[in-house]
N, C-alpha and C positions, 0 to 999 in steps of 0.2 A: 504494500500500500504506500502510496506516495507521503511523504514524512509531512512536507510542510507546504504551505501557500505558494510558496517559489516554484515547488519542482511541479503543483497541479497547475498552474499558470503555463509553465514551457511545456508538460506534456498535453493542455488543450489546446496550444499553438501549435503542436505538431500533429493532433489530432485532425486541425482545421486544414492541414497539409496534405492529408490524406493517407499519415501513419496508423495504422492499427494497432499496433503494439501501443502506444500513444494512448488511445483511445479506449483500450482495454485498461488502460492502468487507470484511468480517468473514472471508466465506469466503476473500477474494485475500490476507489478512494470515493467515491460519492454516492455509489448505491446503497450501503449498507443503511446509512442516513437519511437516505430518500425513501427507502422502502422504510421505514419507522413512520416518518410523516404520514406519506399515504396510507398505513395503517390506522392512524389518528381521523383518518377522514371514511373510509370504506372498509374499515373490517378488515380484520384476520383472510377473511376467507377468498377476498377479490383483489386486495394489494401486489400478488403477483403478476396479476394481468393488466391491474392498473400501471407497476411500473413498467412491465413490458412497452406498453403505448405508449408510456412516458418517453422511454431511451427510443423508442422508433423515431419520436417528433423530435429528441434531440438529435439523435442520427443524420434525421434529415435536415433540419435548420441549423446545423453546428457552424457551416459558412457565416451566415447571419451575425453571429455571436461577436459581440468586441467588449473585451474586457478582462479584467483579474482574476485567480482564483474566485474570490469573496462574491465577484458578481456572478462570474457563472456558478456558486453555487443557489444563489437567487435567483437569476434564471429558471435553472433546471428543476427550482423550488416551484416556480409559480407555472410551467410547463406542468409539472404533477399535478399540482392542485387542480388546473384548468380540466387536466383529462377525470383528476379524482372527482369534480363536480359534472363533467359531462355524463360520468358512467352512475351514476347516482340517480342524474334526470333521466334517463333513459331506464332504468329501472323503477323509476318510479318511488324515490327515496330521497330523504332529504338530510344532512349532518344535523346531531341533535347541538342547536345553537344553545349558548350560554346566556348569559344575563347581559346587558346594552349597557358598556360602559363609556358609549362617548361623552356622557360630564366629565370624567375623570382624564379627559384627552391635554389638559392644560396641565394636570400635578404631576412633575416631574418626580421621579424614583431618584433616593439620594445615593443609591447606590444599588448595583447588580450582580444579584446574588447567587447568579448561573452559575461559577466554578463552585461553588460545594453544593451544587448535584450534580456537576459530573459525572465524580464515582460512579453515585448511588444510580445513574441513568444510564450505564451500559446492562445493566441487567437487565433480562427478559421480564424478568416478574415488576421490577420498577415501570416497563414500557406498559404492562397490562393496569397498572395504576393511575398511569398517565390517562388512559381511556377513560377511568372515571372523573375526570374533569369536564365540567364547562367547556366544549368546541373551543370558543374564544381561546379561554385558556390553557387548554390543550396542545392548539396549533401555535400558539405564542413560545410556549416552549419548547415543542420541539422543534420547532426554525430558531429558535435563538440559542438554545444550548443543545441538542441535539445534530443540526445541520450547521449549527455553524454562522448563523448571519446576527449582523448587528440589524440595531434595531430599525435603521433606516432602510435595510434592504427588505427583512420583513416583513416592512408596514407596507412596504411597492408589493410584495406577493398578496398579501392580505387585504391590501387597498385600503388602509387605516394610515391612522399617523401615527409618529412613530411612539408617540407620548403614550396614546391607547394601548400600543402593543408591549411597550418596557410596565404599565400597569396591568396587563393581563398576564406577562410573563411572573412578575412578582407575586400575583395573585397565586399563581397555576404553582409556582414555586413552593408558599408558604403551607396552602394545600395539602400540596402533594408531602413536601414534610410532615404534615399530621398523618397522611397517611401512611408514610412512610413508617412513621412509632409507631400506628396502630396495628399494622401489621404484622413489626417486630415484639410487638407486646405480643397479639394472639400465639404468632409462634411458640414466643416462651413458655405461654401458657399448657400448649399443647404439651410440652416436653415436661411439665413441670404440672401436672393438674392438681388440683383442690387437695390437700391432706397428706402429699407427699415431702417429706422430709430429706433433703439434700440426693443422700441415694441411698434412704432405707425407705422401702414402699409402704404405702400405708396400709393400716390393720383392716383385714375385711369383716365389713359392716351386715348390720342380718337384711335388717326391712326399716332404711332410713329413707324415706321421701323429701327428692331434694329436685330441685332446678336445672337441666342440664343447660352447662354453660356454656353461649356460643358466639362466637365469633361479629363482627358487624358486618353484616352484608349488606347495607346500601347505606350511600354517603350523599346527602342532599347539600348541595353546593351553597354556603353561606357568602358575604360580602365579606371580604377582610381588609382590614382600617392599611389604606394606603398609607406606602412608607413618606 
């Protein structure tokens, strides 16, 4: 995979030359992160054919293309999305949208909190978390820490400003951190249930009528107090 901004720059100039090797190395540094998004927009289930159509249209428009790393991965961001929204209307489906935060397009984020989810956002199971966000919020982050784009580029994929998008990324963020604990809380729970003691198990009970205790399975999207 191509290491840094520099060398996906020279290999989509050589791509546009009509190198393949080029081109290949392009799509293994940008696909992984593209098929994430378009998950965030159509599901587990249609994402591969979505990005297929994606890289077709960049295939074919890659002449077209002028720019840096950083744009073409905005580019090839708002290529997905267009084909993720065309295949949506055509089935007769629509992305479940989030809450309408253009008031909040004026209050700037005092700061961006995308490197400490990093980590915790290469794992599969954090990407499946990400699904339970707010659209808004969902796509906010994984175009700005997932893919890669600041917020200006973003807010061009997402046709927002860029103000809306660093307040939805923040939002999608602070979120996704609760549920991040909550998850790792159930876990433990699991490993650790009610009445076990370090690693001696507990005594068994005759006919104690008790609660069984479970996990949270759905997370209703609250507003959280802009930074």
């Amino acid at each position: 995979m191509l290491g840094d901004d520099a060398e996906l720059t020279t290999a989509v100039l050589a791509a546009q030359d009509g190198d393949e090797d080029a081109f290949r190395a392009v799509y293994r540094a940008v696909h992984p992160r593209l098929l994430g998004y378009i998950r965030t927009l159509v599901g587990d289930a249609d994402a591969e054919d979505v990005a297929s159509e994606s890289w077709l249209q960049i295939s074919r428009d890659l002449d077209r293309f002028s720019g840096d790393a950083d744009r073409f991965r905005g580019w090839a961001a708002r290529i997905a999305r267009n084909r993720a929204l065309d295949h949506l209307r055509m089935r007769g489906r629509r992305p479940a949208i989030g809450g309408d935060e253009t008031e909040l397009t004026e209050k700037p984020a005092e700061s961006d909190t995308a490197d400490e989810a990093m980590e915790a956002l290469s794992t599969g199971r954090t990407m499946n978390l990400i699904a339970q966000l707010p659209q808004d919020q969902a796509e906010a982050v994984i175009l700005r820490v997932v893919v890669g784009l600041d917020a200006k580029s973003a807010a061009k994929t997402l046709g927002k400003r860029p103000g809306a998008v660093r307040t939805a990324a923040h939002r999608g963020l602070k979120r996704l951190a609760e549920l991040l604990e909550a998850d790792a809380g159930a876990g433990a729970a699991s490993e650790n249930p009610p009445g076990a003691l370090g690693g001696v198990p507990p005594q068994p009970k005759r006919r104690v009528a008790s609660g069984v205790r479970t996990g949270v399975t759905h997370w209703r999207s609250r507003t959280q107090k802009d930074m």
